[in-house]
N, C-alpha and C positions, 0 to 999 in steps of 0.2 A: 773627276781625276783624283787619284790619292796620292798621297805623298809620297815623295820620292825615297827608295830603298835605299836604308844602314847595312852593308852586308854585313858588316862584323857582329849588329845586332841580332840580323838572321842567323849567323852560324851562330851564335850564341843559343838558340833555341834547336840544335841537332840534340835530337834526344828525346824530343818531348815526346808523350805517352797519354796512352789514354786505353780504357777498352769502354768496345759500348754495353751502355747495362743489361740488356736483354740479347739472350742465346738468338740464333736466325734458325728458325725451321727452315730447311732445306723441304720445298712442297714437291710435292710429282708435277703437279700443272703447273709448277714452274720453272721445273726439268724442261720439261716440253715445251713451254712457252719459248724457251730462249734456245731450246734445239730446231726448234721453226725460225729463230731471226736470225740464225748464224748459218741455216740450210745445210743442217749437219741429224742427217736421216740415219742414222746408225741404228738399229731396233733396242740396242741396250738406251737408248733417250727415251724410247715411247714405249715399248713394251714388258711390261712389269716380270712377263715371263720371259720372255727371249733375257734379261736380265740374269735371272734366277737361274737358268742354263747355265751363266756364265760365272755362276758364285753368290751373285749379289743379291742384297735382303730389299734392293728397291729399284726403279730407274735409275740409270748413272750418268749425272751431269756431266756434261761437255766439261772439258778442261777450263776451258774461258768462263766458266758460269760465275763463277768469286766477281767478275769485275763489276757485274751489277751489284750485289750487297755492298761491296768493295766503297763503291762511289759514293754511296748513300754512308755509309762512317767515315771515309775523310772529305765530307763537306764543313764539317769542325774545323779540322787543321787548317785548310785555307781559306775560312771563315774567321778566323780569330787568331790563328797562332801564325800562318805562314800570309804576312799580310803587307803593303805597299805596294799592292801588281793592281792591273786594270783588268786584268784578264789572265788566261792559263796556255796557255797549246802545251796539248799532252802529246808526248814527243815516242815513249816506249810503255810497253806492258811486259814485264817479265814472271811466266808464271811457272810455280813451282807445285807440283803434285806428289804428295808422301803416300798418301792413298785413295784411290776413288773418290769418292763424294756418291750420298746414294740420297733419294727421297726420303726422307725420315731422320737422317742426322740433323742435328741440334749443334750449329756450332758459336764458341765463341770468337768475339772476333776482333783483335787489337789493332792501334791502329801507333805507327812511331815514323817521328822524322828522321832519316835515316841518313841523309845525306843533301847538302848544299854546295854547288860546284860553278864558279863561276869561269864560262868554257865562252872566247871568242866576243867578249862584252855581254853575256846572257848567263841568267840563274838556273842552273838546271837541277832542279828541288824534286828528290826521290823520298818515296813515303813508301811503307811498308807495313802491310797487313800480314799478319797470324792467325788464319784459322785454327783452333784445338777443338776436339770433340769431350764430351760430357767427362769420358776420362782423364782429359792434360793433355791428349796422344796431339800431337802436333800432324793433321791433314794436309794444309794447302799454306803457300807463302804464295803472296804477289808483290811486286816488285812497281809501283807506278812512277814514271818521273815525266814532269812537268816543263814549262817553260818558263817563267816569271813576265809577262809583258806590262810595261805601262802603257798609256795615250799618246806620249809623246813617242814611243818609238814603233810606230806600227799606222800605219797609211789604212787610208778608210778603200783600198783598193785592194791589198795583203788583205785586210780585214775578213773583204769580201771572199777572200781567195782558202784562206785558213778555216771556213766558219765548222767544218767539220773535226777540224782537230780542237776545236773550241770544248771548254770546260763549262756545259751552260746550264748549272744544274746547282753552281754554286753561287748565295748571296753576299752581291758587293755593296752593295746598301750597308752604310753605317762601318766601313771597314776601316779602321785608323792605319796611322802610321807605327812602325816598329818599336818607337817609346812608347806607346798607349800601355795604359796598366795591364800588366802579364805576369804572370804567374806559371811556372813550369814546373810539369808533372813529369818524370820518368820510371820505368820501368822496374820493380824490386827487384834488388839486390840478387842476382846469381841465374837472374833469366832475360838472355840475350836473344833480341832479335835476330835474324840472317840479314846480314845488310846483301844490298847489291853485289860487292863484288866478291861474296864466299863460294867455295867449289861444292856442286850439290853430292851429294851423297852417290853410291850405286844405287839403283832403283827407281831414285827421282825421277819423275817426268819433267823434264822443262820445256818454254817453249816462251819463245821471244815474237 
């Protein structure tokens, strides 16, 4: 069990930043891979030409495809920076598309706490990812917001009941409480995330 949450300590930490060090090749077979888990048969996922028909220089991921890279760069955040929970229930996915996503992009991928809301006696902790490709061009925003649970407030019954909206990917081993030595990184000067509640663009794809 960890210790019990400083919320004012947590919003203290709305902001933090980070990107991770290495671009994510976007692969074909794993276009396809997760166009098969999401049972989304559209021939621009599997067929390189049915693609090229359509414009595109490769397969083109499913809108939802960011959420897997996604997971794997903020296990940081709630690994060290967003920490006195026992656990997570991930509550929404808001995902925003600027353009395609093809097999063969290279992108970078930031990752910022974007917002801490405490709604009805619960922390609902949004984090927000940036995909840019090799040129700056801003691709993809997602939008993840979380639950904050401790031990004590959640029944080994709910427990059983939630295990799918469960965050089980991230390590609680070793996670202090919200004084533990921390150090916050934010974003330079003059480049703003899209938090949650901005209006997307024309064009935007979203999809909640």
């Amino acid at each position: 069990m960890t210790a019990p949450v400083d919320g004012s300590a947590l919003e203290a930490r709305v902001g933090h930043y980070y990107q991770m060090d290495n671009p994510y090749l976007v692969g074909r077979e794993k276009v396809r891979e997760y166009a098969r888990a999401v049972q989304d048969y559209h021939p621009s996922h599997w067929d390189a030409a049915a693609a090229a028909d359509l414009g595109y220089s490769g397969v083109v991921a499913p809108l939802t495809f960011t959420s897997t890279p996604a997971m794997a760069c903020n296990r940081r955040m709630f690994e060290s920076v967003v920490v006195g929970y026992d656990t997570y229930l991930q509550t929404e996915e808001v995902f925003e598309q600027h353009r395609p996503i093809v097999a063969g992009d290279e992108l970078h991928i930031d990752v910022e706490l974007t917002s801490i809301r405490r709604v009805a006696g619960r922390d609902l902790i949004t984090v927000t990812n940036t995909f840019t490709d090799m040129a700056g061009e801003r691709v993809h925003t997602l939008h993840t917001t979380v639950v904050g649970i401790t031990a004590d407030e959640i029944s080994p019954g709910t427990m059983a009941a939630v295990q799918k909206a469960m965050m089980h990917d991230v390590d609680f081993s070793g996670i202090g409480a919200p004084g533990d030595s921390y150090i916050k990184t934010v974003r330079a000067r003059g480049r703003s995330a899209r938090g949650p509640g901005h209006r997307p663009k024309s064009g935007d794809a979203v999809v909640r």
